[in-house]
RODO-2510 file (C-alpha; in nm, 4 decimals, decimal comma):
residues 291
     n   res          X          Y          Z
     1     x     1,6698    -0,4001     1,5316
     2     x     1,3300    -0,4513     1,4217
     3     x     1,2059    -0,1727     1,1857
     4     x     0,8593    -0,0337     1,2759
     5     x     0,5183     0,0069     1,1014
     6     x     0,5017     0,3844     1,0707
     7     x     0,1215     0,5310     1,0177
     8     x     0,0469     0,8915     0,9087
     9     x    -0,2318     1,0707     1,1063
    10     x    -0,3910     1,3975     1,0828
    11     x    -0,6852     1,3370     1,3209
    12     x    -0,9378     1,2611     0,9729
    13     x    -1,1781     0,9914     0,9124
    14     x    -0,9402     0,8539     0,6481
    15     x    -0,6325     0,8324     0,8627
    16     x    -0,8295     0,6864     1,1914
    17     x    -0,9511     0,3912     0,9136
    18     x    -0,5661     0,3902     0,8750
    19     x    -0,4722     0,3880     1,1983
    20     x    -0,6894     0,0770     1,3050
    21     x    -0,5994    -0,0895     1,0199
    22     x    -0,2073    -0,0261     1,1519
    23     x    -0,2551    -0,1554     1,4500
    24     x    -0,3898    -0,4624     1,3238
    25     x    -0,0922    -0,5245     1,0848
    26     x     0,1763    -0,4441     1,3247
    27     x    -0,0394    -0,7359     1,5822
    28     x    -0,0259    -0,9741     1,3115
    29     x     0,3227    -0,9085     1,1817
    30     x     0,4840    -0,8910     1,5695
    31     x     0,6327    -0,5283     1,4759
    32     x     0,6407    -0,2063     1,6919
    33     x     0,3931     0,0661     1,5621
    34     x     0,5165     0,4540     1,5284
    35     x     0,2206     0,7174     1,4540
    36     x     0,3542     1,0565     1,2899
    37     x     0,2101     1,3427     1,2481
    38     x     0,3683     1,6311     1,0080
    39     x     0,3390     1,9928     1,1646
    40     x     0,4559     2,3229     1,0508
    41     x     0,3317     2,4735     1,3510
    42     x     0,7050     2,6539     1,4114
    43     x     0,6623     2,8466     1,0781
    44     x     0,3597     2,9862     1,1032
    45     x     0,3397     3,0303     1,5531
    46     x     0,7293     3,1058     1,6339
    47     x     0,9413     2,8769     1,8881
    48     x     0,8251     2,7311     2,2302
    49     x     0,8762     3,0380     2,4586
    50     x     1,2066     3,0113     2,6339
    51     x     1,0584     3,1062     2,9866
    52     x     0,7641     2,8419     2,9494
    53     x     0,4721     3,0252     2,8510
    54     x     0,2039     2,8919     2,7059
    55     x     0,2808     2,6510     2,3778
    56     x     0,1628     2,7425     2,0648
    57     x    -0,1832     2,6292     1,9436
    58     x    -0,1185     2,4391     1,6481
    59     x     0,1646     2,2255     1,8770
    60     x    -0,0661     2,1719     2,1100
    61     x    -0,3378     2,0356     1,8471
    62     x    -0,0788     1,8302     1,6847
    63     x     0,0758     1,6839     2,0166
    64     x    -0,3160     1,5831     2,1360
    65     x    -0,3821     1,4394     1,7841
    66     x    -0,0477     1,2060     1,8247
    67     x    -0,1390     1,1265     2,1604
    68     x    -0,4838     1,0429     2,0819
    69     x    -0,4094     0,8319     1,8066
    70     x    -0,1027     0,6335     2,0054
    71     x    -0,4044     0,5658     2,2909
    72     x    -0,6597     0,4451     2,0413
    73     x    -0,3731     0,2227     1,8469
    74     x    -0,2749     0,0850     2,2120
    75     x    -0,6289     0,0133     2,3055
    76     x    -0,6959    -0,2160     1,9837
    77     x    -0,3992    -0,3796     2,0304
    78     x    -0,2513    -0,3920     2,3303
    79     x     0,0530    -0,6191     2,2950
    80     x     0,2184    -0,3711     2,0114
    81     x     0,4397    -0,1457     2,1420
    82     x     0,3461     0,1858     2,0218
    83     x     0,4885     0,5283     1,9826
    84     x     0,4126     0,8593     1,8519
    85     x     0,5933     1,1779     1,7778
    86     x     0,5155     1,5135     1,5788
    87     x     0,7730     1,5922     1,3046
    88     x     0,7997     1,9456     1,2168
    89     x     0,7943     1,9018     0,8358
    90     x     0,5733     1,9073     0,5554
    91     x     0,3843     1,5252     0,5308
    92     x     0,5573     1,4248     0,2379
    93     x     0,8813     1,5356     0,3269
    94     x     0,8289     1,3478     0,6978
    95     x     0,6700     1,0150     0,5816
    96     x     0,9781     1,0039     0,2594
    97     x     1,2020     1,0059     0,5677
    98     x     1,0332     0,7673     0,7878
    99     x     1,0655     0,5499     0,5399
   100     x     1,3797     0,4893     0,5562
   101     x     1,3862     0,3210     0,8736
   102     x     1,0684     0,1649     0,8540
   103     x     0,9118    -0,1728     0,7614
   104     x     0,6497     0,0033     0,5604
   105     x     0,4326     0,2974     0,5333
   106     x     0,0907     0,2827     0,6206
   107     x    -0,1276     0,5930     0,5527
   108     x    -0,5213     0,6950     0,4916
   109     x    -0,6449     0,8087     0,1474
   110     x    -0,7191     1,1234     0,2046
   111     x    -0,6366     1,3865     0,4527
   112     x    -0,8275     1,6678     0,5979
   113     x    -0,9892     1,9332     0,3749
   114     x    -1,0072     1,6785     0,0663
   115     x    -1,3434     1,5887    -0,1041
   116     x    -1,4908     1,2447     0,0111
   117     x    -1,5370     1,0276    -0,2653
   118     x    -1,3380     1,2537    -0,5061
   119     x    -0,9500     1,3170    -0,4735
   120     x    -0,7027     1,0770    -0,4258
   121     x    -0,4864     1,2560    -0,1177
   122     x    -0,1898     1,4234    -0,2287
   123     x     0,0016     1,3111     0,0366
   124     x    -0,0402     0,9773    -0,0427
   125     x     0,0034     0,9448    -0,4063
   126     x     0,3407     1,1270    -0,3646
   127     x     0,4367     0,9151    -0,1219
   128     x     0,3603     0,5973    -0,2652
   129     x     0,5636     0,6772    -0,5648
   130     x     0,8650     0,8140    -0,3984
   131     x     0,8899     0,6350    -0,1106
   132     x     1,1681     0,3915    -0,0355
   133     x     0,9824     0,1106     0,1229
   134     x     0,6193    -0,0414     0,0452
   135     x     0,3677     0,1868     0,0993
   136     x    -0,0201     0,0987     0,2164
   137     x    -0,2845     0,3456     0,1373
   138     x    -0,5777     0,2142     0,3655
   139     x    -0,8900     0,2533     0,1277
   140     x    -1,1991     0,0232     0,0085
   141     x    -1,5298    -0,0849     0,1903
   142     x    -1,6317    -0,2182     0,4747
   143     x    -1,5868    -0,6079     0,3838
   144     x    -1,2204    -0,4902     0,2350
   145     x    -1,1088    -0,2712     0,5267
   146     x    -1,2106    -0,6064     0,7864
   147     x    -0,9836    -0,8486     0,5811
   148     x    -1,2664    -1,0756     0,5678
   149     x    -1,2305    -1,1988     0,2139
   150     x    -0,9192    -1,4382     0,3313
   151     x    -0,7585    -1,3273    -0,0103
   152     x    -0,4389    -1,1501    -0,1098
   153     x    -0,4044    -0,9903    -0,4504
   154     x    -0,1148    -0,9421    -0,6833
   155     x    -0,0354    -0,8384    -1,0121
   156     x     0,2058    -0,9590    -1,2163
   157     x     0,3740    -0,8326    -1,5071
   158     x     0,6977    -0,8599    -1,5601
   159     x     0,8606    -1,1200    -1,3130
   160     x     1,2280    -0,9814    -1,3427
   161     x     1,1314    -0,6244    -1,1640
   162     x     0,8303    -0,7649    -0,9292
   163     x     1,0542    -0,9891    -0,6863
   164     x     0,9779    -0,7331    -0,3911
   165     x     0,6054    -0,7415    -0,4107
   166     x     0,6328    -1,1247    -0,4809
   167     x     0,7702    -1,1814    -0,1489
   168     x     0,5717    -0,8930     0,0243
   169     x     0,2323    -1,0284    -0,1290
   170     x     0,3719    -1,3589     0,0490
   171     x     0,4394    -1,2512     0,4126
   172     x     0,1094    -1,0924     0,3518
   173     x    -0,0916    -1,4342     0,2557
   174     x     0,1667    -1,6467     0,5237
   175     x     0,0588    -1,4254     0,8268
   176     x    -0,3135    -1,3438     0,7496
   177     x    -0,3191    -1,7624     0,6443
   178     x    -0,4925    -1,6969     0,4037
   179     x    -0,4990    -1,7432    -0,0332
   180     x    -0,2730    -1,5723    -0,2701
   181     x    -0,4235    -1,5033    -0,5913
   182     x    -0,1841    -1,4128    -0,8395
   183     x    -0,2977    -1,2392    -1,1183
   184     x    -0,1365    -1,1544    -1,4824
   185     x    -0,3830    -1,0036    -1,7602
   186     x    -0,3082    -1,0281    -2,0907
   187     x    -0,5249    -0,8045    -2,3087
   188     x    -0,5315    -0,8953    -2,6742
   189     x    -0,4520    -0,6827    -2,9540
   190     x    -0,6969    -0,5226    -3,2007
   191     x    -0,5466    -0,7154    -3,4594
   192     x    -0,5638    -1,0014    -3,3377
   193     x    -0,9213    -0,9676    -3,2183
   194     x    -1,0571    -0,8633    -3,5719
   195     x    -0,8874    -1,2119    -3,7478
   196     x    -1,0875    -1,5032    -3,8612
   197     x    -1,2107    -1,6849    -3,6057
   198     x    -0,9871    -1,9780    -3,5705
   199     x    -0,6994    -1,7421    -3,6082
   200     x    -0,7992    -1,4774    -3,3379
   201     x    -0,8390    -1,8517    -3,1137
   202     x    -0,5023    -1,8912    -3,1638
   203     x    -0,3961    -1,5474    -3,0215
   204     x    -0,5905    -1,5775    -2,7206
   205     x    -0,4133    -1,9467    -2,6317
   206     x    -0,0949    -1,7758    -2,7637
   207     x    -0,1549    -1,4923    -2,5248
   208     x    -0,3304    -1,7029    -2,2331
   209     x     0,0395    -1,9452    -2,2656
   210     x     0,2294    -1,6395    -2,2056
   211     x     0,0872    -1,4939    -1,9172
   212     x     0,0835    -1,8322    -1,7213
   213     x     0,4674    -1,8767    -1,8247
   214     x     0,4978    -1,4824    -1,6761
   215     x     0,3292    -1,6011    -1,3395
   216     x     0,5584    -1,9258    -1,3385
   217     x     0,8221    -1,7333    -1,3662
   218     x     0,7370    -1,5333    -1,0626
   219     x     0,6209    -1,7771    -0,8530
   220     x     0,7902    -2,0275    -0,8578
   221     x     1,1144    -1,9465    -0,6995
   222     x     0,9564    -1,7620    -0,3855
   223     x     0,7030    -2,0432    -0,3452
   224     x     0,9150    -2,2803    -0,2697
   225     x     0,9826    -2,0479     0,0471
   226     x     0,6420    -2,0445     0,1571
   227     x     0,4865    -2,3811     0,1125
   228     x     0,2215    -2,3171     0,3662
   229     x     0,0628    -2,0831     0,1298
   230     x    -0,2017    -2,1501    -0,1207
   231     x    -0,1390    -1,9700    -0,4360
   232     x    -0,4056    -1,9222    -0,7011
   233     x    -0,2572    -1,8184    -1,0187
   234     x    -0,5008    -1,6658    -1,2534
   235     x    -0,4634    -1,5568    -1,6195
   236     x    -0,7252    -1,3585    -1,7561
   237     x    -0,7854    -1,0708    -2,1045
   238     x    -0,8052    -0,7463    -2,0369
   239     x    -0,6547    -0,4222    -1,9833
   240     x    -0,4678    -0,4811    -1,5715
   241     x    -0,5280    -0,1415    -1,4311
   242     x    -0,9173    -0,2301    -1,4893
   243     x    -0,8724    -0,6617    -1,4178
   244     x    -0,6959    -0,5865    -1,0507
   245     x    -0,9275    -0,2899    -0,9509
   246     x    -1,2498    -0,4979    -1,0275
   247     x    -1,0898    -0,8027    -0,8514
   248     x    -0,9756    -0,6281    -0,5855
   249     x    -1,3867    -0,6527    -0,4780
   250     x    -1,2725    -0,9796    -0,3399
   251     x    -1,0007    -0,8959    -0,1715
   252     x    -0,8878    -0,7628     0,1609
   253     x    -0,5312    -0,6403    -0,0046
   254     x    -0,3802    -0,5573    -0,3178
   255     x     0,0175    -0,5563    -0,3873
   256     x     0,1734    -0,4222    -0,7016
   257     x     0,5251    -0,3296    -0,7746
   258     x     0,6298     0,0023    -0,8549
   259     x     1,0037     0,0503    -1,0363
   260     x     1,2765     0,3488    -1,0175
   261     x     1,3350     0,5442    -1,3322
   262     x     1,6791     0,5838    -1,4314
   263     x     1,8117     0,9499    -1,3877
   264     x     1,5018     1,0725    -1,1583
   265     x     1,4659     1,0853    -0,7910
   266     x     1,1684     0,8052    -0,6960
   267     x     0,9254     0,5951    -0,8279
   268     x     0,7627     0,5844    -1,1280
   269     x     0,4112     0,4784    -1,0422
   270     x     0,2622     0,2776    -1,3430
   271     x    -0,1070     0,2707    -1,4797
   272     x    -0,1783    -0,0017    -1,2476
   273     x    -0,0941     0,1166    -0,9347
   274     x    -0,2262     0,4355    -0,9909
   275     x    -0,5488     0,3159    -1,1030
   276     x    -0,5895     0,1390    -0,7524
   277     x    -0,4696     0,3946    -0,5222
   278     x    -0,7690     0,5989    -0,6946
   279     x    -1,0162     0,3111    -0,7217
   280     x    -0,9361    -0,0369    -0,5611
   281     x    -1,2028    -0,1401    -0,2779
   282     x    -0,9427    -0,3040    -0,0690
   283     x    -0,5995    -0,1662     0,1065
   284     x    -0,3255    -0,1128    -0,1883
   285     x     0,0632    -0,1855    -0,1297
   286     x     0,2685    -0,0486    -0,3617
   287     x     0,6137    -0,2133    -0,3640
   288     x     0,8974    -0,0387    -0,4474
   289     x     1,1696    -0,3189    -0,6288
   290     x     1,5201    -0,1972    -0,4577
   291     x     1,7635    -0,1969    -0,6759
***
């Protein structure tokens, strides 16, 4: 059974930029879409009346916002089967479980009540680094939100935990048709930078050899799988959480790989991933490597 595309909604700007941008995935990939929307209406209103009397107001909000959003997803793209249902959870709690039966999660940056242009949404930062399956946070401009750049972006840095995004960066780049550009920065260290000239040369080709062999190493193997694909690969200095989110200017996606720590429930969201989820101008994926 095909697992779906499941998309967070709260009836915000941010999550209706998340929604269309669902819609258009699930088109492109051939998958069903689900739209959820977390309610804790029960809690604070009481249970449906047993003899039918009128439904509480916060169920009736959340069932029109579901509804609303299924109709709008169905509109933009009519051949995806679409669905919708209100879970009566918290969000994190309700998206963490979707996940488990879905084919990723796809959610806005920020929900309702959060400062435009100032907080990352709590919702889904926790998400992305607990989650079991990739997770998209919808974000970026108008250019980046349209796809028109005809680019995918990854980061890679260490090949032996990054297989998962790998392969997700190329479905990505196989069904959009469009360039991967694989990216691994290498930023050079003080010492190194303060040598004699010729020396500090050295580093940098030292350095600049390592990185490609690090892309090589992650490339290669998957490649081979997707020969219709044109890979960039791209080795540049400088710190990655700053290289990717300035790069990701020309981009209409950016994937990067998040790991599990050993002896604590999740992920363990790096520097890198972070840094985009707060700052990238394109949709980021955040990968989870299974172990």
């Amino acid at each position: 059974m095909e697992h779906p595309l499941v998309v967070g909604t709260d009836g915000s700007d941010s999550a209706s930029r998340a929604l269309d941008w669902a819609a258009d995935e699930a088109a492109r990939h051939g998958l069903p879409l689900r739209v959820v929307y977390a309610s804790r209406w029960e809690r604070f209103e009481g249970e449906v009346p047993p003899d039918g009397g009128e439904r509480p107001s916060e169920q009736v909000l959340a069932e029109s916002v579901v509804a609303s959003a299924a109709d709008v997803a169905h509109r933009r793209q009519p051949d995806v089967k679409v669905s919708g249902e209100v879970l009566a959870t918290d969000a994190v709690t309700a998206l963490l479980n979707e996940g488990l039966h879905a084919t990723a999660l796809i959610l806005g940056s920020r929900g309702r009540g959060e400062i435009a242009g100032l907080l990352m949404g709590s919702v889904s930062l926790a998400v992305s680094a607990r989650a079991r399956c990739p997770v998209i946070v919808v974000r970026g401009d108008v250019a980046g939100l349209a796809g028109t750049h005809g680019r995918i972006l990854l980061g890679v840095a260490d090949p032996a935990r990054e297989t998962a995004a790998v392969r997700f960066a190329f479905h990505e780049a196989a069904a959009r048709q469009c360039t991967l550009e694989a990216v691994c920065a290498w930023p050079l260290p003080i010492r190194d930078a303060t040598e004699a000239p010729l020396l500090a040369a050295d580093a940098r080709r030292y350095h600049e050899k390592q990185a490609s062999a690090l892309l090589d190493a992650a490339l290669d193997e998957v490649a081979r799988a997707f020969p219709a694909v044109r890979v960039r690969r791209v080795t540049v200095e400088g710190p990655a959480h700053k290289v990717l989110v300035h790069r990701t200017a020309a981009a209409d996606l950016l994937v990067t790989g998040a790991q599990h720590r050993q002896g604590h429930f999740g992920l363990q969201l790096g520097r890198v991933a972070h840094t985009a989820l707060c700052h990238a101008t394109c949709p980021v994926a955040v990968v989870p490597q299974q172990a």
